[in-house]
N, CA, C and O of each residue as an XYZ file, in Angstrom:
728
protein
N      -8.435    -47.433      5.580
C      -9.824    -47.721      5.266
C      -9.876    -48.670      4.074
O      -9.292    -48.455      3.012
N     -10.665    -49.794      4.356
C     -10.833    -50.380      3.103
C     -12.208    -50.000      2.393
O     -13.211    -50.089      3.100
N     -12.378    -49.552      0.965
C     -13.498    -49.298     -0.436
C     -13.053    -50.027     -1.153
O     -11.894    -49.934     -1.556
N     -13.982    -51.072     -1.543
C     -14.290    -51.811     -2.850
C     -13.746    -52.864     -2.413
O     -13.507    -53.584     -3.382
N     -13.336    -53.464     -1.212
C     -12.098    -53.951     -1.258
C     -10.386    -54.111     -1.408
O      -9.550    -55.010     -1.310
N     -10.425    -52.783     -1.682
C      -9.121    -52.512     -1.676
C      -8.873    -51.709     -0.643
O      -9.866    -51.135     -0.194
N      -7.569    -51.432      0.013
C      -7.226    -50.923      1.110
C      -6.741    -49.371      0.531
O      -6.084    -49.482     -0.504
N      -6.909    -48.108      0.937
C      -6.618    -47.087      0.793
C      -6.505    -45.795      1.697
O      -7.087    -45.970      2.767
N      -6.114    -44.955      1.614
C      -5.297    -44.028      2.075
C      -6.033    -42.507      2.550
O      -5.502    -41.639      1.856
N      -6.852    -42.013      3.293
C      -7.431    -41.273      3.506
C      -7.018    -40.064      4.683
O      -6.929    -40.225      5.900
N      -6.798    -38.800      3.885
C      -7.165    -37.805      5.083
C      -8.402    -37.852      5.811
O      -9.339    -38.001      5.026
N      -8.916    -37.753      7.510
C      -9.834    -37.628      7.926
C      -9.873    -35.844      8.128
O      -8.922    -35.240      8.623
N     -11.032    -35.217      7.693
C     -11.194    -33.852      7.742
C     -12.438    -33.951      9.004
O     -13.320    -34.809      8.983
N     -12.337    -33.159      9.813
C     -13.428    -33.059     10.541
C     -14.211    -31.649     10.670
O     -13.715    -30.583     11.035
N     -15.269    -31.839     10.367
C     -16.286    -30.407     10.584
C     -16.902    -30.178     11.917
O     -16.921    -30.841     12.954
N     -17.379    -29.076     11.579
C     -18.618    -29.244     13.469
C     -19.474    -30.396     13.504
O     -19.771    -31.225     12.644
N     -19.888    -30.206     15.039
C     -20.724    -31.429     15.061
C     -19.810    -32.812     14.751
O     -18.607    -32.556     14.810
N     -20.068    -34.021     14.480
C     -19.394    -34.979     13.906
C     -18.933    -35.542     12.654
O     -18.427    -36.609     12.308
N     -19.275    -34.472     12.100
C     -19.157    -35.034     10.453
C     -17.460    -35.036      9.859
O     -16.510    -34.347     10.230
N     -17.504    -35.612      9.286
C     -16.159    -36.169      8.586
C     -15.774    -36.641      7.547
O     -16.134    -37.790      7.292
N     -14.979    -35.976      6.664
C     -14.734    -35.633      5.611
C     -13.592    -37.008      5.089
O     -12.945    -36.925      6.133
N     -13.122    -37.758      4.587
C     -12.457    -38.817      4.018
C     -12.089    -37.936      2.661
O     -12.748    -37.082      2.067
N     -11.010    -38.386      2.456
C     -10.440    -37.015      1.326
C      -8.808    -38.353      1.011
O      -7.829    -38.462      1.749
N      -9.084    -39.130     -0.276
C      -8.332    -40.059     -0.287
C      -6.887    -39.460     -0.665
O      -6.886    -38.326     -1.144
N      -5.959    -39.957     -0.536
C      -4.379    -39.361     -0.132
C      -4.317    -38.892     -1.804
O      -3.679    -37.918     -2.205
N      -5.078    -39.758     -2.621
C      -4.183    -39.135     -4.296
C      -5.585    -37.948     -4.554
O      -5.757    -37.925     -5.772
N      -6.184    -37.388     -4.150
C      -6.432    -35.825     -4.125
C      -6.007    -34.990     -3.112
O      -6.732    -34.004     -2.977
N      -5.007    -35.064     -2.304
C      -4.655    -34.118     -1.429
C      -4.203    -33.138     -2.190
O      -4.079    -32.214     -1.385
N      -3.926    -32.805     -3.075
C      -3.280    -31.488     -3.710
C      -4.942    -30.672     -3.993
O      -5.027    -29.485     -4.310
N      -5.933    -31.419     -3.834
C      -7.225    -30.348     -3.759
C      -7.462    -29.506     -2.583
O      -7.927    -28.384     -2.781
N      -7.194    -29.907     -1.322
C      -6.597    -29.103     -0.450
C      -6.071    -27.998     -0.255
O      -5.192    -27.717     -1.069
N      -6.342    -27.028      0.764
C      -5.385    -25.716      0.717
C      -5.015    -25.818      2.421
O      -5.789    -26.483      3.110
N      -4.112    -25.313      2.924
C      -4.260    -24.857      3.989
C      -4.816    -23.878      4.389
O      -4.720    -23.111      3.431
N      -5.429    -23.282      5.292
C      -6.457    -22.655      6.016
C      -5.804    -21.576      6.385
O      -5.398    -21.664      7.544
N      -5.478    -20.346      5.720
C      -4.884    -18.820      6.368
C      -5.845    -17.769      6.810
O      -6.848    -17.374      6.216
N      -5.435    -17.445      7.786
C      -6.018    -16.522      8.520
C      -5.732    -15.945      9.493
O      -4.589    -16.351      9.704
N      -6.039    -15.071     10.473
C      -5.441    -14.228     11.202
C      -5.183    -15.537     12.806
O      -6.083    -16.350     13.019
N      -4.117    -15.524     13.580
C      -4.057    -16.460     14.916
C      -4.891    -16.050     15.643
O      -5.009    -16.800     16.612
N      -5.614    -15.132     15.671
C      -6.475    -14.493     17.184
C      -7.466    -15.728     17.139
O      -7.403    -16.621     17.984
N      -8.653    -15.726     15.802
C      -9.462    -16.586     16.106
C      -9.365    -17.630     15.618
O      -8.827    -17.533     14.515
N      -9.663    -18.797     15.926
C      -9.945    -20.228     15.458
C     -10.714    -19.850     14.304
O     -11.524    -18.924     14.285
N     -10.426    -20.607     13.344
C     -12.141    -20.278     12.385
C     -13.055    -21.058     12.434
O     -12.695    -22.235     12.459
N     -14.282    -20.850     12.462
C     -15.784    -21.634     13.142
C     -16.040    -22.166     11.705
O     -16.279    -21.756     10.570
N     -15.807    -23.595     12.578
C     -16.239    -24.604     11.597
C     -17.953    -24.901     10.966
O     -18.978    -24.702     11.618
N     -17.915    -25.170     10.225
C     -19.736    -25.884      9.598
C     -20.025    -27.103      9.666
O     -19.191    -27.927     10.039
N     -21.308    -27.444      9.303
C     -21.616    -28.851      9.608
C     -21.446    -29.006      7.465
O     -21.245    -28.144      6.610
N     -21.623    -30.276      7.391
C     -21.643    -30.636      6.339
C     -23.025    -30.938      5.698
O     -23.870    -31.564      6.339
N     -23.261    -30.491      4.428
C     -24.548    -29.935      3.819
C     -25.706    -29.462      4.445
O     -26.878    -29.675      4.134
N     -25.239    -28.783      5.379
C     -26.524    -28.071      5.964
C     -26.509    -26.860      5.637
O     -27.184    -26.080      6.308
N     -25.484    -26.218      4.153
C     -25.709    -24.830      3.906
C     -24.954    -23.693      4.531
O     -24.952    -22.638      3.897
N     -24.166    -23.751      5.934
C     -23.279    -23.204      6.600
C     -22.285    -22.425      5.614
O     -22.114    -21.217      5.777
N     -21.503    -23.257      4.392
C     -20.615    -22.957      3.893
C     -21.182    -21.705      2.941
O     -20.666    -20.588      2.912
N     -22.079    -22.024      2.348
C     -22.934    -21.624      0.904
C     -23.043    -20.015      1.988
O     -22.075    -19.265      2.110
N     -24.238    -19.791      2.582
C     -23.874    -18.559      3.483
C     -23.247    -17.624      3.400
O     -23.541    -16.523      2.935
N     -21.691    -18.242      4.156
C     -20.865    -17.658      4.606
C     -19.942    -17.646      2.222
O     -19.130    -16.723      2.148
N     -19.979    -17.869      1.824
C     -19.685    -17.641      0.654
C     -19.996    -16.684      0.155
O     -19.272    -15.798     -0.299
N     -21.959    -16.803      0.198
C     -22.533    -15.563      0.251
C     -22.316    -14.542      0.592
O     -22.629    -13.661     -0.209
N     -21.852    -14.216      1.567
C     -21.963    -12.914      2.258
C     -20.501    -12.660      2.003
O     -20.176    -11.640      2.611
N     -19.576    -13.144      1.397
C     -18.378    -12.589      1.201
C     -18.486    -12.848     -0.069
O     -17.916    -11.763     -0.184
N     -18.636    -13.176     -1.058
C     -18.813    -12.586     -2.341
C     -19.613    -11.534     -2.233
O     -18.974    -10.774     -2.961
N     -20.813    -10.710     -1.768
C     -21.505     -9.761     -1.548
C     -20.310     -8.620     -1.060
O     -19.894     -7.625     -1.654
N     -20.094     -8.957     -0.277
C     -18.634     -7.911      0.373
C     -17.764     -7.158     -0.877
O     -17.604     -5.981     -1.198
N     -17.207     -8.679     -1.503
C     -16.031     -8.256     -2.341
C     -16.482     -7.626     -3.533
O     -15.789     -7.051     -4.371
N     -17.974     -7.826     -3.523
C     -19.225     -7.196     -4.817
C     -18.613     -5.673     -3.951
O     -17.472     -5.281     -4.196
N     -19.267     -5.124     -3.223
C     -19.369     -3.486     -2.837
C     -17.437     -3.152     -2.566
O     -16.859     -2.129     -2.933
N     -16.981     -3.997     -2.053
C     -15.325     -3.326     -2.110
C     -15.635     -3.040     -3.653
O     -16.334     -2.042     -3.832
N     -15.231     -3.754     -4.829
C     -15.378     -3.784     -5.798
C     -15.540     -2.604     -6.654
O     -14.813     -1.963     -7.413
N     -17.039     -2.539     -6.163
C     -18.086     -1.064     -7.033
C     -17.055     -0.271     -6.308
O     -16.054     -0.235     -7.023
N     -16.789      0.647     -4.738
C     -16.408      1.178     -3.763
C     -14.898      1.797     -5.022
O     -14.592      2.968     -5.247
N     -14.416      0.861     -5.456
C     -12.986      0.891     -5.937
C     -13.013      1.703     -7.392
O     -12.541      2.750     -7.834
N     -13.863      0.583     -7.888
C     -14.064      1.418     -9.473
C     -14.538      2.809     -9.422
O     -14.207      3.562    -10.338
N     -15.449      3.341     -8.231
C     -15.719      4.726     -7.897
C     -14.856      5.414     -7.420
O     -14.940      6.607     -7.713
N     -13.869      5.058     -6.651
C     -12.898      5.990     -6.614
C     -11.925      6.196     -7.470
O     -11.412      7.313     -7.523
N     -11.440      5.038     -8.395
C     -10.751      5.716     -9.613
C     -11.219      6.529    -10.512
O     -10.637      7.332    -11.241
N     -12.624      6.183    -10.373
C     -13.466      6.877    -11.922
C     -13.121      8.606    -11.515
O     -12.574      9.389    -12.291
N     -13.556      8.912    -10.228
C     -13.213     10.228     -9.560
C     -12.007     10.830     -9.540
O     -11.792     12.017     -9.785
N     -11.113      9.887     -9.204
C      -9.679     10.344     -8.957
C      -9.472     10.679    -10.672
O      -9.011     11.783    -10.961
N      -9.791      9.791    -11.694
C      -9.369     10.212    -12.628
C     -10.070     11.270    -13.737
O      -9.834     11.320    -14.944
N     -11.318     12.379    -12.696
C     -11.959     13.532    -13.321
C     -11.169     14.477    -12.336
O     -11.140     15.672    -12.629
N     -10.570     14.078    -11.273
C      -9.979     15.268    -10.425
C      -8.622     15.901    -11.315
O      -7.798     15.366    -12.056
N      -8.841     17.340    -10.837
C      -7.553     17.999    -11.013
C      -6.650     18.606    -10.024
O      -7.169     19.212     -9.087
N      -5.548     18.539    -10.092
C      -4.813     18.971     -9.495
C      -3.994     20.721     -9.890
O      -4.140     21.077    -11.060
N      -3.296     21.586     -9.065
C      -2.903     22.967     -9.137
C      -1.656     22.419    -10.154
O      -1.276     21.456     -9.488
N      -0.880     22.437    -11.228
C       0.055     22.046    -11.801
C       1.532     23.396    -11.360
O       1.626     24.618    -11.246
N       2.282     22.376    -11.264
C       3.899     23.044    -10.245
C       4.369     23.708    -11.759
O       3.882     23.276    -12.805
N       5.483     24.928    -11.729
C       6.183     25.134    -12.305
C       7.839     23.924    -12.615
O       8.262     23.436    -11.567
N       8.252     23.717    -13.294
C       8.857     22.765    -13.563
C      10.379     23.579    -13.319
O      11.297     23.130    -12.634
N      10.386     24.745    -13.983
C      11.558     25.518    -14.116
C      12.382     25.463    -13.193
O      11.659     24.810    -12.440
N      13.305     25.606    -12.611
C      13.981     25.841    -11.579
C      14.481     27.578    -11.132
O      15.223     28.299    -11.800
N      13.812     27.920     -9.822
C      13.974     28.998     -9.769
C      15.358     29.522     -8.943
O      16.096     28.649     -8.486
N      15.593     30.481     -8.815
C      16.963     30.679     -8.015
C      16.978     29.977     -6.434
O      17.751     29.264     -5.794
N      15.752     30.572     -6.230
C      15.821     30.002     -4.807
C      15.768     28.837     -4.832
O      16.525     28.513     -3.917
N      15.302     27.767     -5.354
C      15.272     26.258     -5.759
C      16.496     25.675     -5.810
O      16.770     24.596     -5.283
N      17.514     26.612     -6.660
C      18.573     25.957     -6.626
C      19.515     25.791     -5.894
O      20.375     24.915     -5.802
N      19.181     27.191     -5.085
C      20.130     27.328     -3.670
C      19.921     26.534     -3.234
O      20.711     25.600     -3.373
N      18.736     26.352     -2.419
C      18.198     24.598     -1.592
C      18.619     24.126     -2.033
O      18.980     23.304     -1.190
N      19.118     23.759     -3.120
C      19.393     22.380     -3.556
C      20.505     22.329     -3.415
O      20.937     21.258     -2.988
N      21.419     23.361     -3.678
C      22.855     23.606     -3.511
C      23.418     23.486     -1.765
O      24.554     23.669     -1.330
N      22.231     23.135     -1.067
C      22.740     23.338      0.435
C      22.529     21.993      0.549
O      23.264     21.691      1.489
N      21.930     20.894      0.141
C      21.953     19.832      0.101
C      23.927     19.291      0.675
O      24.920     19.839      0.198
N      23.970     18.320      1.583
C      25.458     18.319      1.959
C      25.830     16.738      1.428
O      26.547     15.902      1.977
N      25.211     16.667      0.392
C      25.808     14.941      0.116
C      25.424     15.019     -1.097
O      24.377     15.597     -1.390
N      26.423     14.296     -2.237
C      25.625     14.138     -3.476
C      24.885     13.089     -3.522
O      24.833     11.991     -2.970
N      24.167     13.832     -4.522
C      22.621     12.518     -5.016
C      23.516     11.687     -5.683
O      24.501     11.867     -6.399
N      22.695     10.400     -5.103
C      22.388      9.339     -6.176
C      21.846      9.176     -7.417
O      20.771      9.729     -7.645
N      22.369      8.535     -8.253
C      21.369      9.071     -9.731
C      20.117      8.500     -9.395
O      19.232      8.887    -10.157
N      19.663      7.561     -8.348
C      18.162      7.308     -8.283
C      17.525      8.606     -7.970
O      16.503      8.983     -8.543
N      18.207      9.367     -6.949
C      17.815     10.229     -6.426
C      17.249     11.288     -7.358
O      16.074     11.652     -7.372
N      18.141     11.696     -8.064
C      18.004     12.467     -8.976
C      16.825     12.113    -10.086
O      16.072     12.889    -10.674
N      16.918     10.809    -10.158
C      15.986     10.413    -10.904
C      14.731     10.440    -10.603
O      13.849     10.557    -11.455
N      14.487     10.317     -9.165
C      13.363     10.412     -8.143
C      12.877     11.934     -8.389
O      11.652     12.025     -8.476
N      13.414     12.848     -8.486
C      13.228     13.970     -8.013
C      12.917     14.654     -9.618
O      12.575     15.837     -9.629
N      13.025     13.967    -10.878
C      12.664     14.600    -12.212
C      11.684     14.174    -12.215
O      10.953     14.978    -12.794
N      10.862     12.898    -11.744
C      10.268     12.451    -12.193
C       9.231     12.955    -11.464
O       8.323     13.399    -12.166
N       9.044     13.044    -10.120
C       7.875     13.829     -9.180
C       7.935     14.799     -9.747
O       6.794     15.145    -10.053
N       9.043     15.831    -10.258
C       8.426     17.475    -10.706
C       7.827     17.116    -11.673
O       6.710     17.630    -11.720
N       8.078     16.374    -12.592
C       7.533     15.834    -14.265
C       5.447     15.855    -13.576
O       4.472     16.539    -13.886
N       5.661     14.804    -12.662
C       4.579     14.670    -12.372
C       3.478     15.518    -11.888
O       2.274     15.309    -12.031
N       4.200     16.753    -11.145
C       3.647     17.889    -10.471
C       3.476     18.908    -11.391
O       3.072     20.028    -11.080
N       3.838     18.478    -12.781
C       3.447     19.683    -13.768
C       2.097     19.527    -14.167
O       1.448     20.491    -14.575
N       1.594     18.312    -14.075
C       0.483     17.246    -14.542
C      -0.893     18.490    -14.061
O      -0.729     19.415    -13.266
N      -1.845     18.252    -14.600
C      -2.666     18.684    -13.935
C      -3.719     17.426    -13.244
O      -4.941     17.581    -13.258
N      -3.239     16.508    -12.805
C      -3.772     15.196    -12.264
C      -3.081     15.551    -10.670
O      -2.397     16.425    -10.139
N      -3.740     14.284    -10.326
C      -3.254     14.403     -8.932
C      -2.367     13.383     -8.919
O      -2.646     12.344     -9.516
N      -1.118     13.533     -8.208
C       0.143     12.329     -8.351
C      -0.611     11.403     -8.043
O      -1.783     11.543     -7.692
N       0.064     10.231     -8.158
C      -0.030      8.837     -7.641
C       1.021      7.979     -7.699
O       1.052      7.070     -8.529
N       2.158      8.228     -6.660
C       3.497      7.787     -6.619
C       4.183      7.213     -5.324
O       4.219      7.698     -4.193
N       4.596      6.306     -5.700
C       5.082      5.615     -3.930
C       6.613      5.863     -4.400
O       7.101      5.418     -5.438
N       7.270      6.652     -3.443
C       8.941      5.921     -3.228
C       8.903      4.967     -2.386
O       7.852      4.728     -1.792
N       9.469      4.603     -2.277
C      10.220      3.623     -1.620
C      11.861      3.381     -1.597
O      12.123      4.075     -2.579
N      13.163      2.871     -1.152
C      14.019      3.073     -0.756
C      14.765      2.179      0.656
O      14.016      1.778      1.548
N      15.600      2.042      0.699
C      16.283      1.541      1.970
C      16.342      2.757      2.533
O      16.156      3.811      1.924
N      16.701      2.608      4.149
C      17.134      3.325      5.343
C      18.345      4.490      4.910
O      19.477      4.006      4.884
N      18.261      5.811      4.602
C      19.378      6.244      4.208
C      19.833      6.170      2.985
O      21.014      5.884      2.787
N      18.942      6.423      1.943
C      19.351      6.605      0.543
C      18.621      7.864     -0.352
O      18.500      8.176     -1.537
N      18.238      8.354      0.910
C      17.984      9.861      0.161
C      16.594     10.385     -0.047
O      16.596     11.389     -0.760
N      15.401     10.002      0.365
C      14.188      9.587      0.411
C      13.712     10.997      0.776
O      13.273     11.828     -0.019
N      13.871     11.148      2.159
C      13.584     12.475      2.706
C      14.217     14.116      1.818
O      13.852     15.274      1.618
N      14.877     13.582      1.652
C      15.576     15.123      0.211
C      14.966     15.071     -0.555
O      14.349     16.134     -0.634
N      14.615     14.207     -1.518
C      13.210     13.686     -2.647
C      12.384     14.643     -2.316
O      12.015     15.637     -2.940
N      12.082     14.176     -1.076
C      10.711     14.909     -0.625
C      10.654     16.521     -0.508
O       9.872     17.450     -0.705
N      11.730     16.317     -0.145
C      12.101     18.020      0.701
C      12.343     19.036     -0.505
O      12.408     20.244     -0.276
N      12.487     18.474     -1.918
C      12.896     19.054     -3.096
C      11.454     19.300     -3.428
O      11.080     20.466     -3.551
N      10.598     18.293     -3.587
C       8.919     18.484     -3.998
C       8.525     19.358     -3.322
O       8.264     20.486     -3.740
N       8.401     18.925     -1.999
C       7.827     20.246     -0.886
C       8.385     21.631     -1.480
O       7.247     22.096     -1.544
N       8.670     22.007     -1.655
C      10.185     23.264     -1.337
C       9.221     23.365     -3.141
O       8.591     24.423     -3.164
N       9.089     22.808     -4.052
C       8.595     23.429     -5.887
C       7.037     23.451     -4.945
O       6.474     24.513     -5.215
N       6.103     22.526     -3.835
C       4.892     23.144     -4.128
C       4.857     24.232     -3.445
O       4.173     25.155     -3.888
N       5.571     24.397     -2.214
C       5.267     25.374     -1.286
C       5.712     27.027     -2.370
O       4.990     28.023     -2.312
N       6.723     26.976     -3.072
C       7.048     27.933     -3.993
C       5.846     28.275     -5.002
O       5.829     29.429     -5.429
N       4.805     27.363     -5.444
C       3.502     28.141     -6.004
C       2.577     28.479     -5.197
O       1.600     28.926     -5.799
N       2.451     28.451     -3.873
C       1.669     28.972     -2.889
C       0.947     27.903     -2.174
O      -0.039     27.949     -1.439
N       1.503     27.172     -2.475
C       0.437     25.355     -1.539
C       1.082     25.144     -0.443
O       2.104     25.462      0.166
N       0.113     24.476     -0.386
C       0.546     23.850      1.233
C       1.325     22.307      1.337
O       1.389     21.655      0.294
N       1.831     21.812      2.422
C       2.501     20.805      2.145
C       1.969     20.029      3.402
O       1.744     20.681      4.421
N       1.736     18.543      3.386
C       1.627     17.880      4.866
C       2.573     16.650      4.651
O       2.943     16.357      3.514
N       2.992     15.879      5.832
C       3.723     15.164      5.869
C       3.541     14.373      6.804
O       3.991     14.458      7.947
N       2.632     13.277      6.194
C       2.473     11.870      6.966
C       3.224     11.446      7.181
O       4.178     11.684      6.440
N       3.436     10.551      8.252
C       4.538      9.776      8.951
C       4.032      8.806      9.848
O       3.144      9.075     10.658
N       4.660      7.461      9.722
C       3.719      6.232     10.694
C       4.157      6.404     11.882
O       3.455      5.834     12.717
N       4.943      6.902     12.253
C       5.401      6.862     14.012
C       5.483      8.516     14.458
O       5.372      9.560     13.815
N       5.736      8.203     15.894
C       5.742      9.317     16.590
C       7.236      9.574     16.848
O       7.557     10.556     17.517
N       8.361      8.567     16.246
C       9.637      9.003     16.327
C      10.127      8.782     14.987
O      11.308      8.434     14.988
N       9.627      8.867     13.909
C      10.228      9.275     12.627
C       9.631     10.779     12.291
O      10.311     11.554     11.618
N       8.403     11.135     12.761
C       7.575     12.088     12.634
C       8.036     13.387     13.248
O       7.749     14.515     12.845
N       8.932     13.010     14.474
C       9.933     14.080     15.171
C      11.317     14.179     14.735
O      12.077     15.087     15.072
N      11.680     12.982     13.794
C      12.831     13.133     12.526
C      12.787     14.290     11.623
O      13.468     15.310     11.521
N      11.613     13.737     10.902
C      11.697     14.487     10.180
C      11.273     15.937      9.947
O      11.441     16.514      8.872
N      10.615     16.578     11.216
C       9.937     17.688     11.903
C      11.634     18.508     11.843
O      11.915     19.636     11.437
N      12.408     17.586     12.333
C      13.824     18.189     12.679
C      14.892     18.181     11.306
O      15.767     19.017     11.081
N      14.772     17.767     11.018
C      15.398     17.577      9.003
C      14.485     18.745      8.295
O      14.982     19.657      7.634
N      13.616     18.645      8.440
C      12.856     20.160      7.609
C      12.700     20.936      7.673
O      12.416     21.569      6.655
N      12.763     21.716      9.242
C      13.002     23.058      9.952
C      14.746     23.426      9.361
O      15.122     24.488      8.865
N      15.510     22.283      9.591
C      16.535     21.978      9.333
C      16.997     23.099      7.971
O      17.609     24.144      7.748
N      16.211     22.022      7.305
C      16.536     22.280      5.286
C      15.867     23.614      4.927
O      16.160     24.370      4.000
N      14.827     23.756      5.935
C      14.088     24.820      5.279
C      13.939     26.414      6.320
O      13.036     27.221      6.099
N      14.904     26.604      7.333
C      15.316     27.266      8.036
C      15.227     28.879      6.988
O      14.335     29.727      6.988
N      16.115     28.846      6.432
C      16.113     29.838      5.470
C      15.499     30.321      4.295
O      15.890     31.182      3.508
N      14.269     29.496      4.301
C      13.672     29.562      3.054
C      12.828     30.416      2.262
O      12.629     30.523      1.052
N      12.094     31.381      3.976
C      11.146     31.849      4.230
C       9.623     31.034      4.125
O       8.559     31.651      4.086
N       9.724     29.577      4.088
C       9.169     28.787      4.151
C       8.782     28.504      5.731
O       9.626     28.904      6.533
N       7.651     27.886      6.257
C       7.648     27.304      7.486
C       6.736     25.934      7.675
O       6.695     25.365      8.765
C-alpha cells in the first residue's frame, strides 16, 4: 500500500461484513493471537458499530460476579471450623503404619507431618498433593484417613475415573482390612 507517498507494509485484518483493518507491519507486536476453544469459530464484529464494546461489557460484568462469588467464598471458608485430629500417635496408628510394605520417602514422610500438623488446625485444610505415578500418594492419604476415621469422622474419597476409583477401593479395603475401620 502506498500513504503519503511512501510505500508500506500492512497486515490486512478483516471483520464482519467488509470492513478491514490495515495494521502497518511496525505495530504488529500490538497484536495477539486469538485463543480459544476449536469447537467454535469466534463471531466476528463489524467495525465501530459497538459490537466489540458489548461483548466487553458483558464479560467484564461476568468477571465482576466470578469476582464478588470468590471473595465470598473465602471470606466463609475462612469463619469455618473444622473437628481438630489428635496429632499423637496412637498404638493402633502405628501398627498401620508399621504394615506399610515399602519405606517412605522423606517427601512422604514429610507429606504426612504436615497434613496431621494441618488436621490439628481447627480450620478446614486446604492442601493439594500432588506427585508422580507411584511415589507414595495413596499411603499419604491412607495415613490421614486412618488419624480422621480414629476421632470418629468420616472419610470420602474422590477420584476422577472409574478405574483409579476401583484402585483405590482395592488398596484401602486392602490397608484397612484389620482396622476395624470400613
Amino acid at each position: 500500500e502506498s500513504f503519503d507517498g511512501q510505500m508500506r507494509e500492512y497486515l490486512s485484518l478483516k471483520f464482519a461484513g467488509d470492513d478491514v483493518l490495515l495494521v502497518p507491519i511496525e505495530q504488529i507486536g500490538k497484536l495477539t493471537k486469538y485463543i480459544g476453544n476449536d469447537i467454535n469459530a469466534p463471531k466476528l464484529s463489524r467495525l465501530g458499530k459497538g459490537d466489540w464494546e458489548r461483548v466487553q461489557g458483558k464479560v467484564e460484568r461476568a468477571v465482576k460476579i466470578a469476582a464478588k462469588e470468590l471473595i465470598s467464598h473465602y471470606a466463609r471458608r475462612e469463619l469455618a471450623t473444622a473437628p481438630t485430629i489428635q496429632a499423637d500417635d496412637s498404638e493402633a496408628y502405628n501398627k498401620f503404619v508399621d504394615k506399610f510394605a515399602y519405606t517412605e520417602a522423606p517427601d512422604q514422610i514429610k507429606s504426612v507431618n504436615e497434613i496431621i500438623f494441618d488436621l490439628q488446625k481447627p480450620t478446614p485444610m486446604n492442601r493439594l498433593l500432588i506427585g508422580d505415578v507411584g511415589f507414595g500418594k495413596t499411603e499419604v492419604i491412607m495415613r490421614a484417613a486412618f488419624k480422621i476415621a480414629e476421632a470418629g469422622l468420616q472419610v470420602a474419597v474422590l477420584c476422577p475415573t472409574t478405574v483409579l476409583c476401583a484402585q483405590h477401593f482395592a488398596v484401602f479395603s486392602e490397608r484397612f482390612k484389620d482396622t476395624g475401620f470400613k
